[in-house]
TIRO-2110 file (N, C-alpha, C; in Angstrom, 1 decimal):
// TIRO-2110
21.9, -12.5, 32.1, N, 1, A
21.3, -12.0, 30.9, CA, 1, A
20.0, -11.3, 31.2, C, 1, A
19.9, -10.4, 31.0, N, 2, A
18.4, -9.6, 31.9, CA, 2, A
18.2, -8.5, 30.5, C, 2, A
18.1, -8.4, 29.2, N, 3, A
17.8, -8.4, 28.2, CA, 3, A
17.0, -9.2, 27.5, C, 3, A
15.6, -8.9, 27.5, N, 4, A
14.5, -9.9, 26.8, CA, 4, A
14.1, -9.3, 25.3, C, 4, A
14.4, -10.4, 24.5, N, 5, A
14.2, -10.0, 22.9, CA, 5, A
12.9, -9.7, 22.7, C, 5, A
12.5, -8.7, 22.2, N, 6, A
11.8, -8.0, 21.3, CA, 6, A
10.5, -8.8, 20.9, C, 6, A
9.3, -8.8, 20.1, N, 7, A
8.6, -9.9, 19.5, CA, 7, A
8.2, -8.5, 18.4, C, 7, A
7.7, -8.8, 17.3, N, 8, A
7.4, -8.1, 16.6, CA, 8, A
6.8, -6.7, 16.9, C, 8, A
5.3, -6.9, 17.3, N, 9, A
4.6, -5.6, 18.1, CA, 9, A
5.4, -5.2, 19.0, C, 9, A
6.2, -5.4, 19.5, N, 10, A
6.9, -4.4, 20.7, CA, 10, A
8.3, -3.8, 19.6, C, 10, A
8.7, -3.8, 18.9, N, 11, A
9.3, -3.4, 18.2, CA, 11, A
8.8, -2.4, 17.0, C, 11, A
7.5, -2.7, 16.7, N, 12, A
6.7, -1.4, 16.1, CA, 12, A
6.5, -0.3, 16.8, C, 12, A
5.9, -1.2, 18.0, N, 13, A
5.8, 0.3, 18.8, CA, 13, A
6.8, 0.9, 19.5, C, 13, A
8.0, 0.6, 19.6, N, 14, A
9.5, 0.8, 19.9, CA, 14, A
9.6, 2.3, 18.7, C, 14, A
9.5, 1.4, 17.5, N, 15, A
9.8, 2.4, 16.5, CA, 15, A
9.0, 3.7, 15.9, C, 15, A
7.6, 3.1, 16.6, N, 16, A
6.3, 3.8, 15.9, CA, 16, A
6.1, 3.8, 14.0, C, 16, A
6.4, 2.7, 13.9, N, 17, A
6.1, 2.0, 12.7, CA, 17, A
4.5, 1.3, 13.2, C, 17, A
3.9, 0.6, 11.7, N, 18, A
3.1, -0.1, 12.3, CA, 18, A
4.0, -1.7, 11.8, C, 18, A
2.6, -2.6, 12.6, N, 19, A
3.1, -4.0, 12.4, CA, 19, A
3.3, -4.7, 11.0, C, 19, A
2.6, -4.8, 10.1, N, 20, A
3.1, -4.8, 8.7, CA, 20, A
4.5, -4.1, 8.1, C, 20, A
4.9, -3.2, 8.7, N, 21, A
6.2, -2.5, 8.0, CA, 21, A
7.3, -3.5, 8.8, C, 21, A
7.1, -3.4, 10.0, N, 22, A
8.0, -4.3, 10.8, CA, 22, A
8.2, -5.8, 10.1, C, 22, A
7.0, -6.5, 10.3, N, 23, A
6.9, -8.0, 9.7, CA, 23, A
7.5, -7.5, 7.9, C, 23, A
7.4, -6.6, 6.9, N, 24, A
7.7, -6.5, 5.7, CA, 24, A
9.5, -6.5, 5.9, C, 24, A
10.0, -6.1, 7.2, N, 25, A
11.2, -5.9, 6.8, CA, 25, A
12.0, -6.2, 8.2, C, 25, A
11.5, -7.4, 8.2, N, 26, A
11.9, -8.7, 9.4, CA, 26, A
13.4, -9.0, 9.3, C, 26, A
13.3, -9.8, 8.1, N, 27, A
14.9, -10.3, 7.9, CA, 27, A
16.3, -9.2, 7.5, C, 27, A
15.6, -8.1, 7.0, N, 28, A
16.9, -6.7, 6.7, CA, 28, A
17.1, -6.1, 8.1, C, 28, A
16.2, -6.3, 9.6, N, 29, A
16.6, -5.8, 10.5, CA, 29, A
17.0, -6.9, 11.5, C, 29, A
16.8, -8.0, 11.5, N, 30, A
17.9, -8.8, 11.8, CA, 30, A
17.3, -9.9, 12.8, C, 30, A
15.9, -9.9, 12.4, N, 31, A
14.5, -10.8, 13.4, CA, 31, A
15.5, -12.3, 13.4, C, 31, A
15.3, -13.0, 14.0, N, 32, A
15.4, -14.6, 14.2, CA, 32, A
14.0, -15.2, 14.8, C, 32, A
13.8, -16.4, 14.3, N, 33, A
12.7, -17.1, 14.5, CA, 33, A
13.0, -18.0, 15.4, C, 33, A
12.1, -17.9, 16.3, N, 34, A
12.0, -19.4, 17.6, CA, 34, A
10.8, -20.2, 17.3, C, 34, A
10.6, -21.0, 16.7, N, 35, A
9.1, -21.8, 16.4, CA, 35, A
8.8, -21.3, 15.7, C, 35, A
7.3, -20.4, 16.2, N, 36, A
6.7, -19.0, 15.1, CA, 36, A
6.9, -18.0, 15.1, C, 36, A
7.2, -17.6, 16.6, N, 37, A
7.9, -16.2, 16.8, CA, 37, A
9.0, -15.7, 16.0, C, 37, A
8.6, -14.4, 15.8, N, 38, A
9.9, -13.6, 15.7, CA, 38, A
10.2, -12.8, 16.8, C, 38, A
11.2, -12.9, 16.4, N, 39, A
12.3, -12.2, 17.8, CA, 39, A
13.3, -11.0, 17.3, C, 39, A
13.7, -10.5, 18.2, N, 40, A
14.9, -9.9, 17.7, CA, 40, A
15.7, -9.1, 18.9, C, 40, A
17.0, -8.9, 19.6, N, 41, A
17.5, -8.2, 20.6, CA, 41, A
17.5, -6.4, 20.5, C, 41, A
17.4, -6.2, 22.1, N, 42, A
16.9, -4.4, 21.7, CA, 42, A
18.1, -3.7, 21.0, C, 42, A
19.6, -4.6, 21.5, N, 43, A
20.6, -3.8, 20.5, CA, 43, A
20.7, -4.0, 19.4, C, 43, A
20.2, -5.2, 18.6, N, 44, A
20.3, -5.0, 17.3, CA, 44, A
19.3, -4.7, 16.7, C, 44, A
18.2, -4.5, 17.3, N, 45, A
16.7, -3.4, 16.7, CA, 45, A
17.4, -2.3, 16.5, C, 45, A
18.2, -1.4, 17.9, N, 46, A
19.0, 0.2, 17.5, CA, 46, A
19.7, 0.2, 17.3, C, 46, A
20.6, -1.0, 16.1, N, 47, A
21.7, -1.1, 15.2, CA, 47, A
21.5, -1.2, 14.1, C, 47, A
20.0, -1.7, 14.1, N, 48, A
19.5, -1.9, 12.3, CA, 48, A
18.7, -0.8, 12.2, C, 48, A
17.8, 0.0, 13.4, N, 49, A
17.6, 1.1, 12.5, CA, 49, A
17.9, 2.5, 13.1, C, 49, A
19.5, 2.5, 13.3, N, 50, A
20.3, 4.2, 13.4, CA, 50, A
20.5, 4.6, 12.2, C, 50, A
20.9, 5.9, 12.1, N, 51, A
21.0, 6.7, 10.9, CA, 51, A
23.0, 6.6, 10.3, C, 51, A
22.7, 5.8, 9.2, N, 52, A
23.9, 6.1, 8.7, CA, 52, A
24.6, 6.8, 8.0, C, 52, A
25.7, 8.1, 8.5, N, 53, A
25.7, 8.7, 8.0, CA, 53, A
27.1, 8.5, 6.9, C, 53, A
27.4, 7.4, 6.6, N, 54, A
28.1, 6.9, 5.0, CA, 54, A
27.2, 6.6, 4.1, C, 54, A
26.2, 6.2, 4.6, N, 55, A
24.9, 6.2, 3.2, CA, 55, A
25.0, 8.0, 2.0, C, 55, A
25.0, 7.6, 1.1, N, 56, A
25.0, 9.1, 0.0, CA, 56, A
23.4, 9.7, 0.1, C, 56, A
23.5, 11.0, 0.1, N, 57, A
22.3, 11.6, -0.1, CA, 57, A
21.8, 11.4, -1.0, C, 57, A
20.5, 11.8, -1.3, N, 58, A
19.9, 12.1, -3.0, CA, 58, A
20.5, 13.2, -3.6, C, 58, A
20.3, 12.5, -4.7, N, 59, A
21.2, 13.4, -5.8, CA, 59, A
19.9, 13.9, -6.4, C, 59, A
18.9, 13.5, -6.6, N, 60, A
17.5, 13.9, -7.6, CA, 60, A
17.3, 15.2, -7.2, C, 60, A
17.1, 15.9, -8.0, N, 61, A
16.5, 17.6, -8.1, CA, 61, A
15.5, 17.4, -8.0, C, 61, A
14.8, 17.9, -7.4, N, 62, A
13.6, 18.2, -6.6, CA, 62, A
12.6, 18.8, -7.7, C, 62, A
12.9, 19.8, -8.5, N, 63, A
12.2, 20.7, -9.6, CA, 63, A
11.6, 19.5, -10.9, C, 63, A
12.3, 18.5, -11.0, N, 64, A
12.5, 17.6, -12.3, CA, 64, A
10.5, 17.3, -12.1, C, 64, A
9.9, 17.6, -13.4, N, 65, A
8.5, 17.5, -13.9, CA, 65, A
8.4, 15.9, -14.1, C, 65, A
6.9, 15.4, -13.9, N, 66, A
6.4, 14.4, -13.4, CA, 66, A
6.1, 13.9, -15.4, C, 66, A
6.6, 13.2, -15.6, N, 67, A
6.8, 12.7, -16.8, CA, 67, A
4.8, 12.5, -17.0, C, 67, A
4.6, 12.0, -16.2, N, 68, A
3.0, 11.4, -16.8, CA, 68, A
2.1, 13.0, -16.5, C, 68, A
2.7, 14.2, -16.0, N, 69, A
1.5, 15.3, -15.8, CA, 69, A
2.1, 16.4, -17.5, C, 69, A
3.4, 15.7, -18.0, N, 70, A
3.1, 16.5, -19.0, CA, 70, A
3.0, 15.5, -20.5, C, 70, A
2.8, 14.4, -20.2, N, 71, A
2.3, 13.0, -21.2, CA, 71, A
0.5, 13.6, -21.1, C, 71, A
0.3, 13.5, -22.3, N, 72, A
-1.4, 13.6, -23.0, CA, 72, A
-2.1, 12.1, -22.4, C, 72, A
-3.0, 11.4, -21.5, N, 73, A
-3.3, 10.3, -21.2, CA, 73, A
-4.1, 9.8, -22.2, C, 73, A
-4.4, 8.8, -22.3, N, 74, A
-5.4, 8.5, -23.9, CA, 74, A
-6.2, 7.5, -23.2, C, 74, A
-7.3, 7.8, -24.0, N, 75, A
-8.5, 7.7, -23.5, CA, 75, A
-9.9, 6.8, -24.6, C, 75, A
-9.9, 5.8, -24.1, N, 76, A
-10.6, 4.8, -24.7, CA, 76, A
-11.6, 4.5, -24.2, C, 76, A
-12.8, 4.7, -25.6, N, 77, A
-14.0, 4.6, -24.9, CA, 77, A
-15.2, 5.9, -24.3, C, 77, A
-13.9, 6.5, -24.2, N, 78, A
-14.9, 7.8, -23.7, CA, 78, A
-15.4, 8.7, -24.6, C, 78, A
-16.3, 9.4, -24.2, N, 79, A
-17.1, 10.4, -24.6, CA, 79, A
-16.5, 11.6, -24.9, C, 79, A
-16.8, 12.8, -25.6, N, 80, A
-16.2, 13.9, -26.2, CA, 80, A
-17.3, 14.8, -25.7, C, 80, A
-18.5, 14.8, -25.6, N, 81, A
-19.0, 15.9, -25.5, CA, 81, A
-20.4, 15.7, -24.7, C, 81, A
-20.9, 16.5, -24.0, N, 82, A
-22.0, 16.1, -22.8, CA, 82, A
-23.1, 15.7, -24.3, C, 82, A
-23.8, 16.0, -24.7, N, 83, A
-24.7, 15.2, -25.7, CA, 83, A
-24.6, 14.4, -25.9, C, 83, A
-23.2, 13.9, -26.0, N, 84, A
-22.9, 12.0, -26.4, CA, 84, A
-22.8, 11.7, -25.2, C, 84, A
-22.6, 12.2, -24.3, N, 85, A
-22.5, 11.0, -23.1, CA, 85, A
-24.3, 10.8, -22.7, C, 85, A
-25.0, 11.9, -22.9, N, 86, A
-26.5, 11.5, -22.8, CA, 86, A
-26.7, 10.9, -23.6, C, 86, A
-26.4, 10.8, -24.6, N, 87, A
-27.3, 9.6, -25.4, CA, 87, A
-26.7, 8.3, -25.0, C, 87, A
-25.5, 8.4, -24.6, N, 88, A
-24.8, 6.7, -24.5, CA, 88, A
-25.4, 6.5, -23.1, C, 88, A
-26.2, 7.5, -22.1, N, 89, A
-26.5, 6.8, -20.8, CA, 89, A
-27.5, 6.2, -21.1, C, 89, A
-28.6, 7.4, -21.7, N, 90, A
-30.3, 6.4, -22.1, CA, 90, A
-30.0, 5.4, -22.8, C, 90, A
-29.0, 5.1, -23.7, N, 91, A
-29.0, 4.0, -24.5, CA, 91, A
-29.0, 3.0, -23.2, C, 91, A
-27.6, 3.2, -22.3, N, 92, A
-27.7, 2.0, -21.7, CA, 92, A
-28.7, 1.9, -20.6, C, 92, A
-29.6, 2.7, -20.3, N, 93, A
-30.7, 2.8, -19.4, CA, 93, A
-31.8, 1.8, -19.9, C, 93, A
-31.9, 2.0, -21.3, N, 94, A
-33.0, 1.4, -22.2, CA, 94, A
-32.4, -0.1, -22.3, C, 94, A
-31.8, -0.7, -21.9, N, 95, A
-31.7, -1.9, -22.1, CA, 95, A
-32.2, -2.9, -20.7, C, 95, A
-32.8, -3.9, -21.4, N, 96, A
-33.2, -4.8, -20.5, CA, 96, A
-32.4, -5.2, -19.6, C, 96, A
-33.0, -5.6, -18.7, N, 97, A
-31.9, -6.8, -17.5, CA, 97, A
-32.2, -8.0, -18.2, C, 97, A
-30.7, -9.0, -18.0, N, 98, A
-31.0, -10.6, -18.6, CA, 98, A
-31.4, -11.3, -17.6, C, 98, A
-31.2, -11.0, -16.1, N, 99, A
-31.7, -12.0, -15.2, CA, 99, A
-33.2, -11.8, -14.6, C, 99, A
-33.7, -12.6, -14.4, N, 100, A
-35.1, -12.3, -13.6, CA, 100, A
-34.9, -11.7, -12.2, C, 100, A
-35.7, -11.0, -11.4, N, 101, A
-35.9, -10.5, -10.8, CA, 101, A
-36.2, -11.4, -9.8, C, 101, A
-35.5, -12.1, -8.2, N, 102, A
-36.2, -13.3, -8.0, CA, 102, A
-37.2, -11.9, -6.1, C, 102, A
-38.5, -12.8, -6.0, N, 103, A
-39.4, -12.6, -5.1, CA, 103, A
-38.5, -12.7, -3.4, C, 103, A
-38.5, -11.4, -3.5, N, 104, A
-38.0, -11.2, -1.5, CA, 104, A
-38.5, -11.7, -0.6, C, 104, A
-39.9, -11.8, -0.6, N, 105, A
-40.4, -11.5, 0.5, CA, 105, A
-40.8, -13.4, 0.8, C, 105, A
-41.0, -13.2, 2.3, N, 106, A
-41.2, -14.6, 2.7, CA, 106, A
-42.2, -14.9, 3.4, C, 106, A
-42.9, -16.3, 3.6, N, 107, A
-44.1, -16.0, 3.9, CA, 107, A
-44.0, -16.8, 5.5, C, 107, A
END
């Protein structure tokens, strides 16, 4: 047996995935755990991820508009007009701080 299993980072960079994609999709590509390791064989790394070509294409039309770029977003809270937003900044400029200011410097 002269086939050494995989450990996670050697199979990222096998794939040029990073390590989070790999560890997110451990068990759909066919990893087995020894202790804490994960493992996996280099033939069933390039069995879980070839291109299958019985999988169906996409059927989505490509042209179809983005439901939220022609939805109106609503807006709470905000301001209408640059006058009102200057007044509501000084307003909140003009207010006190509630906490004391505590002394930096050390002696």
């Amino acid at each position: 047996m002269s086939e050494k299993a995989l450990s996670l980072k050697e199979a990222a960079a096998l794939l040029g995935v990073s390590y989070s994609t790999v560890y997110a999709h451990k068990e759909e590509m066919g990893f087995f755990q020894i202790g804490n390791q994960w493992r996996i064989w280099p033939g069933s790394l390039k069995s879980a991820t070839e291109y299958n070509s019985n999988r169906p294409a996409r059927t989505e039309q490509e042209n179809t508009k983005c439901q939220s770029v022609s939805a109106k977003a609503r807006t709470f809270g905000t301001s209408t007009s640059a006058h009102r937003v200057e007044n509501e900044l000084d307003r909140l400029l003009e207010r006190p701080t509630e906490r004391r200011l505590r002394s930096i410097t050390t002696s």
